[in-house]
N, C-alpha and C positions, 0 to 999 in steps of 0.2 A: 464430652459435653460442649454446648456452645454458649460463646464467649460471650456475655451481655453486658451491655452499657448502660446506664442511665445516665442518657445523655439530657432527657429531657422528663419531667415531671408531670407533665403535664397529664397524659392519656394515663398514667399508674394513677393521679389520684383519682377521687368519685368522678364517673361522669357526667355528675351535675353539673358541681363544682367548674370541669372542663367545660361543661357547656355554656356557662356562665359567663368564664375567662375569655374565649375566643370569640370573636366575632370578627365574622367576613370585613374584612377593609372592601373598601369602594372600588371597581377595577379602575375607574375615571382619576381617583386618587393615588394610586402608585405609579409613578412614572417608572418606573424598572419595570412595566409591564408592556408598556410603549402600547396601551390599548389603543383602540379605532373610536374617536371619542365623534360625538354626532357634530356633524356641519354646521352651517348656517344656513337660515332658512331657505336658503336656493335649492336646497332637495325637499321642502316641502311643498303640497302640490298646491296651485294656484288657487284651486277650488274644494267645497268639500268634499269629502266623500258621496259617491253616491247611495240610497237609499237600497238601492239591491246590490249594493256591495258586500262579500261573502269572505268574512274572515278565514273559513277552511279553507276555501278555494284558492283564499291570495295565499296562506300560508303552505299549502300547497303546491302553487306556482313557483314559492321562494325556494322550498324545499330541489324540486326537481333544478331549480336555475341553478343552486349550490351542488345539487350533484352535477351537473353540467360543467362547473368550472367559470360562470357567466356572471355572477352576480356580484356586486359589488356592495363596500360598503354604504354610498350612498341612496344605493337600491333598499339594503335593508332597511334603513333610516326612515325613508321616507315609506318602507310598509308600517313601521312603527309609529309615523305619525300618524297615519291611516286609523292604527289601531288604537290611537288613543284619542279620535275624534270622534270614533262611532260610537254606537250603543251597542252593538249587539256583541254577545258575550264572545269571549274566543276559545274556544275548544279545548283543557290542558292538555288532549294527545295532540294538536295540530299544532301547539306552539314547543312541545317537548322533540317533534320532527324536527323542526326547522331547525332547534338549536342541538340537537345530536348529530343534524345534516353537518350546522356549523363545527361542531365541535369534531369531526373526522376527515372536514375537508383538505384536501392536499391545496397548498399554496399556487396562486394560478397570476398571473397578472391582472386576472379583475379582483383579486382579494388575496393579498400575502397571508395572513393570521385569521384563519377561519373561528379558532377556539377566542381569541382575545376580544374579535366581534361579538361571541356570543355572550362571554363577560361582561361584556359593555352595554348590547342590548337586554338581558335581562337586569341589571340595575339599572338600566334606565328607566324600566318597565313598572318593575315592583318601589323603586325611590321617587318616580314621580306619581304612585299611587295611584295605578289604573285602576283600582277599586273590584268591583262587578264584572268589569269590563274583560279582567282576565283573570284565567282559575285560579288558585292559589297553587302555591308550586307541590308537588308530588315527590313522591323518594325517586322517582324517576329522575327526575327534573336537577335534584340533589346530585343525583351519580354523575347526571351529564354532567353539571360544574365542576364538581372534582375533578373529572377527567381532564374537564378543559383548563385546571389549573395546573395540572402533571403537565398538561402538554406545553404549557409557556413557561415551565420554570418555577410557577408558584406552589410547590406545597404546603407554606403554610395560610396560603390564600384558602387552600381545597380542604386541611385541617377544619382551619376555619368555617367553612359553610358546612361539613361533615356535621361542627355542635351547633348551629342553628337548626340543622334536622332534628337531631336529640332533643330539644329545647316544644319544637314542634310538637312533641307526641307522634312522629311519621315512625312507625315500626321498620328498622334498616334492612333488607336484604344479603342475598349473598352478593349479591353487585354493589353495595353498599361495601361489605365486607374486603373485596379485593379492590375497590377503587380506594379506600382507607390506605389498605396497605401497603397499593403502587404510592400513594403521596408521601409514606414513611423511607419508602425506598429512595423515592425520587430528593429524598432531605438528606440522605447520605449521612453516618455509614449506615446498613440493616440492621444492627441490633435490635433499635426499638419496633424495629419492626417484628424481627423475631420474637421479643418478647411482648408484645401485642398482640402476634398471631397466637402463643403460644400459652397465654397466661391470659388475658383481658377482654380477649373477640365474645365473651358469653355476658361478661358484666358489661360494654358496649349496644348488648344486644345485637351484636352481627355474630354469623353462622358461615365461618368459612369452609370453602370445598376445596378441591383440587384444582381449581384454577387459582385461587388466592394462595396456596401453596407453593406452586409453582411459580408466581412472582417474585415471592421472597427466595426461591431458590435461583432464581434469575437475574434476582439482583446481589446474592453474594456471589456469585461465579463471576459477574461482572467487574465485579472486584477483586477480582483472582483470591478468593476466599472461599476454594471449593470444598476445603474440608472443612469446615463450617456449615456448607450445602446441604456435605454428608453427613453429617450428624441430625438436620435437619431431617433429611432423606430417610437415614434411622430410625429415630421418632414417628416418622408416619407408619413407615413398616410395621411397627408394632402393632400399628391399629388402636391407640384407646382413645377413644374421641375424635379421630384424628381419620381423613379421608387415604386409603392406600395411595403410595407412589403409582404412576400410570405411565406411559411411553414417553409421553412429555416431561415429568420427571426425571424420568431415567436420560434422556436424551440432554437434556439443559447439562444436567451434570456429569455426562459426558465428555460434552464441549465442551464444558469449565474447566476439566482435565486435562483434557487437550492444549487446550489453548494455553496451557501453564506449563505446557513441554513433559504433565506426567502420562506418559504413555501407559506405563502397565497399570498403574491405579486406574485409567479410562477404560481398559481391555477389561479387567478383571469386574469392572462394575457391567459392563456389558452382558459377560458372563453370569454376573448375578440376577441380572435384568432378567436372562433368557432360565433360570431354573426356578426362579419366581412365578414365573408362568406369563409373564410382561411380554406380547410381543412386537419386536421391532419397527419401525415403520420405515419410510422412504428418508424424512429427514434423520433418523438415528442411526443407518446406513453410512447416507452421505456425510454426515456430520463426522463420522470415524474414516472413512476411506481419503474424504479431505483434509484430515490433520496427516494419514499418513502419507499419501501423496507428497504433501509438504515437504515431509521428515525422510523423501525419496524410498520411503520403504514399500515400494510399487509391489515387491511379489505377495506381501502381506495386502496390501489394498488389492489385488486381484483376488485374491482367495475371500474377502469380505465380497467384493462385488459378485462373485462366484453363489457364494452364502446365499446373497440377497434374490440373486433371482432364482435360486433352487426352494427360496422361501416362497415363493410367491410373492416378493415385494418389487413391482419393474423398477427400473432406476427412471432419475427423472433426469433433467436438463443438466443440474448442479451436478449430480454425480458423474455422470458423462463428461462433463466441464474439466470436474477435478484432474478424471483418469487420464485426461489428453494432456493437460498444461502437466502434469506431474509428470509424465512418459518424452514430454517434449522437453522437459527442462533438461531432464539427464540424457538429451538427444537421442533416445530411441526412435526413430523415427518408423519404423515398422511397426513398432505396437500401438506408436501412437495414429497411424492409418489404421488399421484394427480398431481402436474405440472408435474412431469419426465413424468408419463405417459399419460397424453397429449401432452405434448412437441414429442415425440416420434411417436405418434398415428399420428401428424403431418407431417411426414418423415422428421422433424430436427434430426440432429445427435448432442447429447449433447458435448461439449467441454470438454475439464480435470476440471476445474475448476467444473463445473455444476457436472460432475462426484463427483470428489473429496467432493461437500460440501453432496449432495446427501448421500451416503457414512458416511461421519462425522456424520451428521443426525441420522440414522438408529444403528450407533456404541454407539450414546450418549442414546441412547434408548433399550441396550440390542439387537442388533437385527444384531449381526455380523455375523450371517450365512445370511439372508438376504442382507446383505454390501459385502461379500464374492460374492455372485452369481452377486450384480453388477460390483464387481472386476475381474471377470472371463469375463464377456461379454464385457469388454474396448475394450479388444484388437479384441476381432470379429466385433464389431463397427468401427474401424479403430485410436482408441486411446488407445496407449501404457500406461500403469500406469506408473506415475513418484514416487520419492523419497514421497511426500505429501501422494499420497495412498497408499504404504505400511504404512507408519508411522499410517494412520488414522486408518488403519483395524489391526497394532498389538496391537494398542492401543485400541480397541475394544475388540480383544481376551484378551487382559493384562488384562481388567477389569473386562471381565467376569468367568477370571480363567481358560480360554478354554489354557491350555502351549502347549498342542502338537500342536493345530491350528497355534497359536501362533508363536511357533519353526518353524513349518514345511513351515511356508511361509519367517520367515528370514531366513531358509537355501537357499528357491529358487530366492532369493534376486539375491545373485552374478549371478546364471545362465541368468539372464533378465539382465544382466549387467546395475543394482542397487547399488552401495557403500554406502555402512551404515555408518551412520555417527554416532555424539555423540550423536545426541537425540535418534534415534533408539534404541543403547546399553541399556540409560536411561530407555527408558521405559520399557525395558527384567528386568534389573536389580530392575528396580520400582515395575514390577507385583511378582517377584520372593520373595522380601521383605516382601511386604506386607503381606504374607502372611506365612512368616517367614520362608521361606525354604530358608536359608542362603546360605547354599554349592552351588546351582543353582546360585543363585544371586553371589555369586566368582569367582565362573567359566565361566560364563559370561563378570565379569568384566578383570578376566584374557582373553581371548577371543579378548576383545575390546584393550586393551593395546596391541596383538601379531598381532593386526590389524594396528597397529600405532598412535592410537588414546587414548588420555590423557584425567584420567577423568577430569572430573569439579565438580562445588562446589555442583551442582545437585545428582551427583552419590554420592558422601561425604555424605552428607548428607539422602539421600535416607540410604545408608546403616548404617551411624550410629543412625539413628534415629530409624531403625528397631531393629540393636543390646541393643540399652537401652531399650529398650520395653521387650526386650527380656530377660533381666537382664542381659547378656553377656559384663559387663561396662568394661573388660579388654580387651576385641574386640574392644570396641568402641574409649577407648583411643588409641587402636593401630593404627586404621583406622585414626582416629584423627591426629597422630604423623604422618602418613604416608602425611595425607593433605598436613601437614604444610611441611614437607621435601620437597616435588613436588612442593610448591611454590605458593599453592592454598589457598587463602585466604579465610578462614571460617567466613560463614555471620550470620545472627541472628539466621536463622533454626537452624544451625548448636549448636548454645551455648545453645540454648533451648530446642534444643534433649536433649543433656549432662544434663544442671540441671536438666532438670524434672529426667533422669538416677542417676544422683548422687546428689538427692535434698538434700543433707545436707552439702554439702559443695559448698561454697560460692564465692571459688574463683577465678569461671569459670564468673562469672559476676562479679567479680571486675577485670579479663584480660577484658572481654568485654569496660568494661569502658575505660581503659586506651587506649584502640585501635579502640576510638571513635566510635566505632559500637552501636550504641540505645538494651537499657536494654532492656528487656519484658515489656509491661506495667501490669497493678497491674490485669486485667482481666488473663491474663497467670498465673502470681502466683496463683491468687486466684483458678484457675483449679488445679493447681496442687495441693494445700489445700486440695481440695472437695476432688481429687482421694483418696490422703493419709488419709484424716477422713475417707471415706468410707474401706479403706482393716483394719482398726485401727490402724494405723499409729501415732498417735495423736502428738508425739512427735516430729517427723521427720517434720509433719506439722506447728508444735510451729519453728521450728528452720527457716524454709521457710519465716514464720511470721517475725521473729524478721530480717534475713536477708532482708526482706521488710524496715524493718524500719531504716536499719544500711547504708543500699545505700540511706537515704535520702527519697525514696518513701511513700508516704501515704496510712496507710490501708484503704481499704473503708469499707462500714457499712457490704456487700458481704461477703470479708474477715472475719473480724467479727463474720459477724453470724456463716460461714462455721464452723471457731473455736471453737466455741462455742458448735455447732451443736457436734461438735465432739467430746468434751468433755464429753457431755451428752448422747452419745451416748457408752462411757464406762463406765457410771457412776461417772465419777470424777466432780464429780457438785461444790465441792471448785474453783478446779482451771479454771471453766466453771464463778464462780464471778467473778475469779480473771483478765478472759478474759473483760467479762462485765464493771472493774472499769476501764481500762486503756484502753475502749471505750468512755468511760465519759471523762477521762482525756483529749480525744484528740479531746473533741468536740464533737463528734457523740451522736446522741441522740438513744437510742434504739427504733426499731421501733417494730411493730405488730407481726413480724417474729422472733423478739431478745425475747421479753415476751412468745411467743409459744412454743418456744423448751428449754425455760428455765423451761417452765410449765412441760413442756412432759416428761424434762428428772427429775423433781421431783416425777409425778406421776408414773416414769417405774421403778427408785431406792426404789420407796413405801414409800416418804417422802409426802403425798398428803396434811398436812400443810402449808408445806411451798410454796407447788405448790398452793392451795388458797391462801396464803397472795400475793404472787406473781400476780396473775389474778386481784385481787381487785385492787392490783398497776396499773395493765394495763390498766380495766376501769377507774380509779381514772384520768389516762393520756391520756387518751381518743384516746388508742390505737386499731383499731379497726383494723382486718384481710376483 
């Protein structure tokens, strides 16, 4: 059953009553509406109107200028003074255009809030009593408002004007019916809405269909309230009163599923979709193949995309979209060739996106000449690369070591009028490092600083961690000091470059501590151990050790053996025991790997006595490799 609230009384009591109660506030009077309130008279026109002046034709004109994206509001203004200078009547369909023109227009720089102008100018209209002048408003006229108070925020603005209709005697529609119910949705949670649609829409006098259904199924999924949907969905199934679920039903609750991580409740309702007799369509497809794309469960999204065109349903752009960025994420790079070029073979035109991940794909796989040629053909396609596809393809060449590739596409950056940002530099600076040509990597980052742009703890780090690698540690304290100057807070990479550079001194992690930044854990030391036993370091190694144990941390048996290993490895098999006792000491029991290289390094010093009594300990302890 679904869960209903009475949150509010108002629509349960008589409809009279409600109609009585509510009345439209003034768009002029709510400031949380931030309407387009009319100018001052400098948008009105100098002169009257003239006599063959044609209210259809201006309104009209306004109309087409708002599809256009051109009009503003002091355009409309001054048609409205127009209209409330003349005489001749004005049309209710030519003024119901303008303001449904208003009420769906996308925000432009000649006019931000299409719908809040239309607010504005119809109270301004009907409140300064155009009279004769203009028809009296229609349930048409009704719906648009509604609508255009869903679209700013207000529903109980759209309530509102809903019971001035009822009050009217104007008989409401089914567009009546679902603009109602979007302003219940839009008042947040659905309940009253559900139980409006479900109990009140006939004492209202609205008559909902299948698209008024579907909103409220749209707005609980929205809410991750899809079993709520479904119950809803339920209910209509039955049929009593009640319009059947249809592909847009089935699909919204779909998504809702999805999108809430339950996968087999969304497969299963599919399934049910399809023995209902409900079929399919392109977005209820795409809408299941794109959660599981997500969910990397590509061979199941192949077998749906498979599904789909054996149905006769093509895929469209999205679904294409999905199957690439999904196949690219888990670096398939071969299947994800394969959709591009079927997607393509299709006469879909892939998006930036689809580009872009495509792209990524073929870079993570070595194959930036390949990524290159799809970067050349964007723009013959009709898609410009953005800042994402440079970054993807120098980050391609950065890693394949290709610099002149590399260079030569951040210089034709600015020509494309591209501004590089700090990750751009990053990654110059990153591929430069890596590979230890400093001076490049400098003059790069001087480059990025004459650009205006300040490094970060990325670039810091990038280059001191290349300088300690590099042995160059009085670079790298500089680079360091220079951090801290600029005001750049050095993070953990950053103090773990340095000790491993200056692994014998200590007091780079005892600032770490005090500046609450988390130490290395004992895996990091214990690397930097192994490295140092390997060049024979042994000592420098032993001090690592003991600084393990002086910040509190515990060696682990890893540690240990590594020390030990290294000991044995120069032959100092004394202080190879002496590693061995103060394992004991602290617990650790030796294991299979502590008696092997204890062996090994008795037998390679040519002490092979001691290295049997020692093997017999190991069987004795039933140590076994």
């Amino acid at each position: 059953m679904i869960c209903l609230h009475k949150r509010s009384k108002a629509i349960q009591s008589s409809p009279v009553q409600y109609a009585h109660s509510a009345r439209p506030a003034s768009p002029r009077r709510c400031p949380s509406l931030h309407l387009l309130r009319r100018r001052s008279s400098s948008f009105t026109p100098t002169s009257p109107p003239s006599r063959s002046w044609s209210p259809h034709a201006a309104f009209a004109a306004a109309t087409e200028s708002v599809r256009a994206g051109t009009l503003s509001p002091q355009d409309a203004h001054q048609l409205f003074d127009q209209l409330l200078r003349q005489s001749t009547p004005v049309p209710g369909q030519a003024l119901n255009g303008f303001l449904a023109g208003l009420a769906r227009a996308r925000d432009t720089d000649a006019c931000r809030d299409g719908p809040s102008l239309a607010l504005t100018l119809f109270n301004r209209v009907y409140g300064e009593e155009a009279g004769p002048r203009v028809a009296p408003p229609t349930v048409h006229t009704y719906n648009i408002l509604m609508n255009c108070c869903c679209r700013v925020g207000r529903s109980d603005l759209g309530l509102a004007y809903f019971s001035r209709l009822l009050r009217t005697g104007l008989k409401a529609n089914e567009v009546t019916a679902s603009t109602v119910l979007k302003c219940l949705c839009c008042a947040k949670p659905a309940d009253e809405a559900v139980n409006v649609l479900l109990h009140r829409m006939s004492v209202l006098g609205c008559v909902p269909n299948s698209f008024s259904y579907n909103i409220v199924l749209k707005s609980l999924c929205d809410d991750s309230r899809s079993e709520q949907a479904l119950d809803l969905l339920q209910v209509m199934a039955k049929g009593d009163d009640c319009p059947p679920p249809n592909v847009l039903s089935y699909s919204t609750l779909i998504h809702g599923f999805f999108k809430e991580g339950e996968v087999g409740k969304a497969c299963n309702l599919f399934h049910e979709m399809m023995r209902q007799g409900v079929v399919p369509d392109v977005v209820t497809y795409s809408s299941i193949i794109d959660a599981l794309c997500k969910a990397g469960a590509m061979d199941k999204a192949e077998l749906f995309l498979r599904q789909m065109v054996d149905s006769g349903v093509p895929p469209n752009k999205v679904t294409y979209t999905s199957m690439i960025h999904g196949y690219s994420t888990l670096d398939w790079w071969k299947e994800a060739t394969k959709m591009f070029r079927e997607m393509t073979s299709r006469g879909l035109i892939p998006d930036i996106v689809s580009w872009n991940s495509f792209m990524d794909s073929l870079c993570k796989h070595g194959r930036s000449k390949e990524a290159a040629e799809i970067f050349d053909s964007m723009a013959a396609k009709g898609h410009r690369p953005n800042i994402v596809s440079y970054t993807i393809l120098l980050h391609g060449y950065a890693n394949e070591g290709s610099f002149a590739d590399m260079m030569s596409l951040f210089n034709s950056m600015e020509g494309d009028g591209i501004v590089a940002n700090c990750y751009v530099f990053n990654i110059l600076i990153n591929a430069y490092a890596k590979r230890r040509m400093m001076d490049e990597a400098v003059l790069i980052l001087t480059e990025m600083r004459g650009q205006g742009l300040s490094p970060d703890v990325f670039t810091y780090s990038t280059l001191i961690s290349a300088l300690c690698k590099m042995g160059r540690l009085a670079d790298a304290m500089d680079k360091f000091s220079q951090m801290i100057g600029t005001g750049v807070q050095p993070d953990t990479v950053v103090y773990q470059s340095l000790i491993q550079g200056f692994c014998t001194h200590g007091e780079l992690v005892y600032e770490m501590m005090n500046k609450g930044i988390p130490c290395p854990n004992i895996a990091f030391f214990s690397s930097i151990v192994d490295s140092l036993c390997k060049e024979g370091r042994v000592m420098d190694a032993h001090h690592i050790f003991d600084l393990v144990k002086d910040i509190g941390e515990r060696p682990d048996i890893i540690m240990f053996n590594t020390l030990i290993d290294g000991y044995c490895l120069v032959g100092e098999m004394g202080k190879a025991f002496m590693v061995l006792d103060v394992m004991t000491s602290a617990g650790i029991e030796p294991d299979a790997i502590t008696y092997s290289t204890l062996v090994s390094g008795y037998c390679k010093s040519g002490r092979i006595d001691g290295g049997l009594i020692l093997f017999r300990e190991m069987l004795h302890k039933k140590c076994y490799i």
